[in-house]
C-alpha positions in Angstrom: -30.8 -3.2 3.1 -28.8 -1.3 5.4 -29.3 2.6 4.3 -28.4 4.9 6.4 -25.9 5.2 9.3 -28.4 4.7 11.9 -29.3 1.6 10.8 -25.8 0.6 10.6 -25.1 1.5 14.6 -28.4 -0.6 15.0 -26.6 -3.2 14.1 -23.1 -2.9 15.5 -23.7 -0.4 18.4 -21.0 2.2 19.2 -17.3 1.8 19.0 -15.3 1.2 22.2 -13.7 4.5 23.6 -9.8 3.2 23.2 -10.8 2.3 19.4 -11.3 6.0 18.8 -9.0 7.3 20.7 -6.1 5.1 19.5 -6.4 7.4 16.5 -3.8 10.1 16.5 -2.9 13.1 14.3 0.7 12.2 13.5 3.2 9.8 13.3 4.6 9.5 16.8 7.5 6.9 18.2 5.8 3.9 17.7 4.3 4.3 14.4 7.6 5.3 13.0 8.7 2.2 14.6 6.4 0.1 12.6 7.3 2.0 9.5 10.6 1.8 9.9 10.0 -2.1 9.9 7.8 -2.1 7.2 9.0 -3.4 3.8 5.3 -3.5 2.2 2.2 -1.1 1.7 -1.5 -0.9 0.3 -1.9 2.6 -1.3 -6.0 3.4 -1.3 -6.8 6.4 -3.4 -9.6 7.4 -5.4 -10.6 9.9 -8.4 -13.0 12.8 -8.7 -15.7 10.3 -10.1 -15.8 8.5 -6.8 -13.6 5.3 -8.3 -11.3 3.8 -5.8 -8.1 1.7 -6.4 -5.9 0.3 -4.0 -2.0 -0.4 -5.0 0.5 -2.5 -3.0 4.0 -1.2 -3.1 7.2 -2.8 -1.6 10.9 -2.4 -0.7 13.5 -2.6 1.8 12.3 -2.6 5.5 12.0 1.1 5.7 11.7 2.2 2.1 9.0 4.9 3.0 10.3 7.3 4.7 9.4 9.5 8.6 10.3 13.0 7.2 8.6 14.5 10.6 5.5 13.1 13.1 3.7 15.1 9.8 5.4 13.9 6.8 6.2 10.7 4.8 7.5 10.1 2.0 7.7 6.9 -0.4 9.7 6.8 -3.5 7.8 5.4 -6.6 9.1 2.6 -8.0 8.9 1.6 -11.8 5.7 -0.3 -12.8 3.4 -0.8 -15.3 2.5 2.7 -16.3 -1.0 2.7 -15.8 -0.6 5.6 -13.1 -3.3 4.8 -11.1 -2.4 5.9 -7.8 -0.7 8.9 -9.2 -3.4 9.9 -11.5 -5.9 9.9 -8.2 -3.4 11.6 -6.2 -3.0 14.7 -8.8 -7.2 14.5 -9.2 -7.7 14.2 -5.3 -4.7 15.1 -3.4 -6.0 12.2 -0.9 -4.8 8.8 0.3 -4.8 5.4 2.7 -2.1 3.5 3.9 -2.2 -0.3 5.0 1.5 -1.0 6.6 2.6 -4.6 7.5 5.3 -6.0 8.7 6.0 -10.2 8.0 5.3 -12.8 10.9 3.2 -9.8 13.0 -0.9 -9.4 13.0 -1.1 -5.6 13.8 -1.0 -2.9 11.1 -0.8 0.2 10.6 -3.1 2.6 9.0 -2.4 6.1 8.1 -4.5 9.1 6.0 -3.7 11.6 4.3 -3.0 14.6 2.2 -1.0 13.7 -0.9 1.1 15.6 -3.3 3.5 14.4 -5.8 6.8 15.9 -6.5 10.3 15.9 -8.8 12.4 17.7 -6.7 15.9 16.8 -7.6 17.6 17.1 -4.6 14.7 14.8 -2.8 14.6 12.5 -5.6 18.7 12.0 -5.0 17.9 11.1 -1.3 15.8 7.8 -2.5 18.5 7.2 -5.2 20.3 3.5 -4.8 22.6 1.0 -7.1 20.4 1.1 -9.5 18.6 4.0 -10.2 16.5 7.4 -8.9 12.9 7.4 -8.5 10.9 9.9 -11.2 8.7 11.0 -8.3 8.1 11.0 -4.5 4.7 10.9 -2.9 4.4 13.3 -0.1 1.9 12.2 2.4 0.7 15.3 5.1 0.1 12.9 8.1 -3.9 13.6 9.1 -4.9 10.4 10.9 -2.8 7.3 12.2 -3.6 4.4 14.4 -2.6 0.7 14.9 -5.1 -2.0 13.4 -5.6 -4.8 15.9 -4.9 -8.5 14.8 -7.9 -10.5 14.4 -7.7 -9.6 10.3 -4.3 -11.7 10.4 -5.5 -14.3 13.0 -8.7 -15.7 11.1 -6.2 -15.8 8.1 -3.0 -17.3 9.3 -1.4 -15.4 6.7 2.1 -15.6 7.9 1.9 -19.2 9.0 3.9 -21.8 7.3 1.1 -24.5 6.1 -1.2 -21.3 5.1 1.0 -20.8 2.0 -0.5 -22.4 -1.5 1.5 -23.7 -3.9 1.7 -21.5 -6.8 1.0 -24.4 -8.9 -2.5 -23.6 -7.7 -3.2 -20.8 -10.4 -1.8 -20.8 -13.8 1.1 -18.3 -14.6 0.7 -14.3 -14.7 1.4 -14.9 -18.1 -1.4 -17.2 -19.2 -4.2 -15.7 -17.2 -3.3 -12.4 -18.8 -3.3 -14.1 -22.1 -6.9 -15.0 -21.4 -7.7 -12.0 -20.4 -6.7 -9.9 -23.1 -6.9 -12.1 -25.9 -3.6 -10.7 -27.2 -2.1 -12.6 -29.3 1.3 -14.7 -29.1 2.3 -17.1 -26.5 2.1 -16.2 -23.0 4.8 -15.5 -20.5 6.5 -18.4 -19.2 7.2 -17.5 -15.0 10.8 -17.7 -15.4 10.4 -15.0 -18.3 8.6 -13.0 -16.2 10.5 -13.0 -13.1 13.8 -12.5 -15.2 12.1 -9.4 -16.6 11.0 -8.2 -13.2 14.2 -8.2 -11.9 15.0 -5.2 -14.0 12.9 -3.8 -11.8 13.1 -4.2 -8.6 
């Protein structure tokens, strides 16, 4: 068992000097960029008690948005309730982003200091056809760098005969009915997706 950090850099030696210094302190031109391109994100946060949860969110290209090279901000969107992110960010004030952008390999990683807010005037900024977000997430920018592309090369995850048919697994619908024993029939996909849209 690997135990302690020396062990570790046994194993893997030290980290090349433009893989620490690609790290930067703020969002500069070419993360904002990327952001701006961006129509999806993984949102890592954690509680007091040390348990970690990581939640995608999505929208147009864009959606979260470069207040300053210190600032973003990204509009919640409606979901299922559970709160986990926000519940971590009120415990912890503390967060992870995973940016991608479809058909590229990089991403983009940024940390952070996290508050969440209901100002009105802020909330009216993120408001579209269909409705204003309840809350904003304000991330203080603390660390940023690009994440090279090997994750995204060894998967092929944007490539064409990479994609399963979702045939593969049985609906949202019945594998939650399994899960949760619930009774009544489960959700057909076209039910789903026609409730979704509500949503979206």
């Amino acid at each position: 068992m690997i135990e302690s950090i020396e062990a570790l850099r046994r194993v893997y030696g030290e980290a090349k000097i433009r893989a620490l210094k690609k790290q930067i302190d703020h969002i500069d031109a070419h993360c904002a960029r990327f952001i701006a391109l961006s129509p999806f994100v993984v949102i890592a946060s954690g509680d007091t008690a040390g348990a970690l949860d990581a939640s995608p969110r999505g929208g147009e290209p864009g959606f979260v948005r470069v207040a300053h090279a210190q600032q973003l901000l990204i509009p919640d969107s409606p979901g299922n309730n559970r709160l986990d992110t926000l519940t971590n960010i009120v415990m912890t004030g503390r967060i992870g982003l995973l940016f991608m952008i479809p058909g590229m390999d990089e991403t983009l990683r940024v940390n952070g200091r996290a508050r969440l807010t209901d100002d009105a005037l802020l909330l009216a900024t993120f408001a579209n056809e269909k409705r204003t977000p309840k809350l904003v997430i304000e991330i203080a920018v603390t660390d940023a760098y690009l994440h090279c592309a090997k994750a995204f090369m060894r998967s092929k995850l944007w490539h064409a005969e990479s994609q399963i048919d979702r045939a593969a697994l049985p609906t949202m619908g019945e594998m939650l009915s399994d899960q949760t024993g619930l009774p009544g029939a489960p959700e057909t996909q076209p039910e789903m997706q026609a409730r979704y849209a509500l949503d979206l």
